[in-house]
N, C-alpha and C positions, 0 to 999 in steps of 0.2 A: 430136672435140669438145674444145675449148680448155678446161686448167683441169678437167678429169676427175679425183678422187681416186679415188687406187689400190685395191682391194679388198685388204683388211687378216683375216688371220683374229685372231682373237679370242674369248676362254670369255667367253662371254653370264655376265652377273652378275644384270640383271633388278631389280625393284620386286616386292613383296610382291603377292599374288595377291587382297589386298584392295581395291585400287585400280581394280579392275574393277568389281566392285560396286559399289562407292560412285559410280563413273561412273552404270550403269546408274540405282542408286534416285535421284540428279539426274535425270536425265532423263525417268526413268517419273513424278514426282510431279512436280519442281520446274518444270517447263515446262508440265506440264497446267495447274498453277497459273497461270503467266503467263500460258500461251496462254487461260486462262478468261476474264483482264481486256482482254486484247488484239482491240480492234475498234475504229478510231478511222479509219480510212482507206475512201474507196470504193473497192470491185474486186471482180470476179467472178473466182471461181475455176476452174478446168478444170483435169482429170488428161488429162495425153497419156500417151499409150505411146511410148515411143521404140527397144523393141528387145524381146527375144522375153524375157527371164528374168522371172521372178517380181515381182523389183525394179524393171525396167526400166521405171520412170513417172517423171512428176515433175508438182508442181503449177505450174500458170500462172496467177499474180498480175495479170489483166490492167488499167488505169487508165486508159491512154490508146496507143490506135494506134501512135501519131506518139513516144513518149514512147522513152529508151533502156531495155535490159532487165538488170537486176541477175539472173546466175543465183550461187547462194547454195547452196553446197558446209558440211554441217555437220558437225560434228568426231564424235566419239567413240571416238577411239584405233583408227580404221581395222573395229571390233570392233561398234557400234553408233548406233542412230540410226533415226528413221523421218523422213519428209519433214511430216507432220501435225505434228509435234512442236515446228517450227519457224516457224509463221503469225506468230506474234508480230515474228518477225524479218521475212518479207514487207510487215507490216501498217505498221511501222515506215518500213519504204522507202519504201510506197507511199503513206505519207503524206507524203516529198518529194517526190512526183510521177511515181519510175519504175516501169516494171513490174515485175515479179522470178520469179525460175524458182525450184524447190528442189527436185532430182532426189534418188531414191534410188537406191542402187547396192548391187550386190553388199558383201554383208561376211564380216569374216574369223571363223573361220576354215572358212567352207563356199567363201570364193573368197581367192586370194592377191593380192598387190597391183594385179599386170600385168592382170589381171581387174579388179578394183575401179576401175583408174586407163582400162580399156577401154570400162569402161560410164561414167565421169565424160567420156571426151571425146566418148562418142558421143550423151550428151543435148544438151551444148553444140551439137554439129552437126545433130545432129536438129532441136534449135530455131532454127538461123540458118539452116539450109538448107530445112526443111519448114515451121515453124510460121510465122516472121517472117521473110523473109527480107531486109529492108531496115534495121532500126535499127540502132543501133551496141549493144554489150553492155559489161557490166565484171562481171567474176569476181571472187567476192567468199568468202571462207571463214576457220570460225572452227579453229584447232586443228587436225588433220589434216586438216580442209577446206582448209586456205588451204594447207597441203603440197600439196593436189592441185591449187588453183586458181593456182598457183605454178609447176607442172608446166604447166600448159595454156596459161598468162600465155610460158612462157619457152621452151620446145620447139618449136621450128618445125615439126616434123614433124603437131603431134596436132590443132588448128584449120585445118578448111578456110582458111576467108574469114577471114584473120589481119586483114585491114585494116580490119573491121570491131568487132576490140576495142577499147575506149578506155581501158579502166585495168584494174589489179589491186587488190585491198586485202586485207592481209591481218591477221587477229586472233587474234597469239599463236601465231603457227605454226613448225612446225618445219620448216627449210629447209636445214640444212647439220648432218644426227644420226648422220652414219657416225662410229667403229665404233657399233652401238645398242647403248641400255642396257636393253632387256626381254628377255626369255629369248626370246619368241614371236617377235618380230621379225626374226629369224634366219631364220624356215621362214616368215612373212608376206612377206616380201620377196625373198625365194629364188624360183629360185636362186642359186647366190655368181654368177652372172655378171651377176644381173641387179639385184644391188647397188645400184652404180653410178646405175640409171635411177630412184630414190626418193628423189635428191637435187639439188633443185632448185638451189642453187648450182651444178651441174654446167654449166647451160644459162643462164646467167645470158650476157645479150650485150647490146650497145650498143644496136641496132633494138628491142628490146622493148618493150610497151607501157609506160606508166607505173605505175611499184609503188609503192604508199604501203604500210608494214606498221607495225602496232601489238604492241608488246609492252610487259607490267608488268616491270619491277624486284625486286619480289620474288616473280619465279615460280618455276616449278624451273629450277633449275640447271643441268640439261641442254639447256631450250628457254631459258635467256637465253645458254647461251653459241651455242646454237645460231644467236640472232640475231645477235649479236657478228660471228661468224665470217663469216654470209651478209652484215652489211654489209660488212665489209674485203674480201670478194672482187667486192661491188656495186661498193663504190668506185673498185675496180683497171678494172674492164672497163667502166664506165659513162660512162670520161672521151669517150672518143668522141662522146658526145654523148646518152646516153638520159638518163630522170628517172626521178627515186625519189625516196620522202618514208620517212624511217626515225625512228622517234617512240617513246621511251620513257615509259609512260603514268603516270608515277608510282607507288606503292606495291602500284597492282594487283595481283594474279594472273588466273590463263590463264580462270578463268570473271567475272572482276571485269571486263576488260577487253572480255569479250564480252556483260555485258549492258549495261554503262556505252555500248555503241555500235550497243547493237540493240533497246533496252527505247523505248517510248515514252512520252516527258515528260508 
């Protein structure tokens, strides 16, 4: 794999153990909230199963047959997140006329990444191969969703029906974070050999579909340089001939940017 960075060791330095929290109480209140005002779009919903774990569902957005299908990867530092939690972001879509998936998947630390990023490609194929097997899709994720919707966008190995993706988009993600800067991520993404495979810069190549990625300006520091870096190695590999759209979103940050593009007007 062309353009592979070396596994490096490194003493984990890590972010204060409050930032987990404060993740979680976002998401336990501040999206029941949205998700209360959010119903503006026609669709019926359906949970599929897509594989045997506890997790292993996701909701189906459905609007129209014939229409393409947004599946919608959401963030929470790999650590949390429910698939209900995030209608609002469906309802959104669905009101530009696609349809939209939004799987839940294993999280850490009861599964490590190679699991988490196992059961993200298995709903993707679950639903192009069993549920729909005709429309086109675009992978779409906020925060370490778009990490994994990045992986699945760029990896030839992990999508069946590759020819049926049509785009990636991603919001505020981290796509190029080796060495890490959390303590846990050392043992979420282990083992050291399997490093390497949670960094989507890695598999960045000409053929891929097309990536539009959105990041703020003043986010942290670690995820803007992190964008910085995965454009300059887009740029190198993508002259061949694929497309990208790289968009710095103004003064944003990583939850500014995600409701500024997923809230409905």
């Amino acid at each position: 794999m062309t353009g592979k960075k070396t596994t490096q060791a490194k003493e984990s330095t890590g972010f204060a153990p409050w930032r987990n929290r404060v993740t979680d109480l976002w998401q336990t209140f501040g999206l029941r909230v949205i998700n209360s005002l959010a119903r503006t779009a026609d669709y019926e919903v359906v949970e599929v199963t897509y594989g045997a774990g506890e997790r292993e569902k996701f909701d189906w957005y459905r609007t129209a047959d014939k229409s393409p299908t947004v599946i919608f990867y959401y963030g929470g530092n790999w650590r949390s997140g429910r698939k209900q939690d995030f209608r609002f972001v469906a309802d959104t879509l669905c009101g530009m006329g696609v349809n939209v998936v939004v799987p839940d998947f294993p999280l850490y630390p009861s599964a490590r990444f190679g699991a988490i990023l196992a059961s993200a490609v298995a709903a993707a194929n679950h639903f192009m191969q069993v549920v729909d097997p005709e429309t086109g899709v675009i992978l779409m994720g906020h925060s370490s969703g778009a990490q994994k919707a990045a992986l699945l966008a760029l990896d030839d190995k992990l999508i069946v029906e590759r020819h049926r993706l049509l785009a990636m988009i991603g919001l505020a993600g981290p796509y190029d974070f080796f060495p890490f800067s959390e303590d846990d991520h050392w043992d979420l993404f282990g083992p050291e050999e399997h490093y390497p495979r949670s960094q989507p810069v890695n598999y960045v190549r000409a053929d891929a579909p097309p990536l539009y990625l959105l990041h703020g300006r003043d986010d942290q520091p670690g995820s803007a340089w992190s964008f910085e870096e995965f454009d300059g190695e887009a740029a190198g590999r993508w002259r061949a001939g694929g497309e990208r759209g790289l968009r710095w979103h103004g003064s944003r940050r990583c939850r500014g940017i995600f409701l500024a593009h997923t809230s409905s007007q």
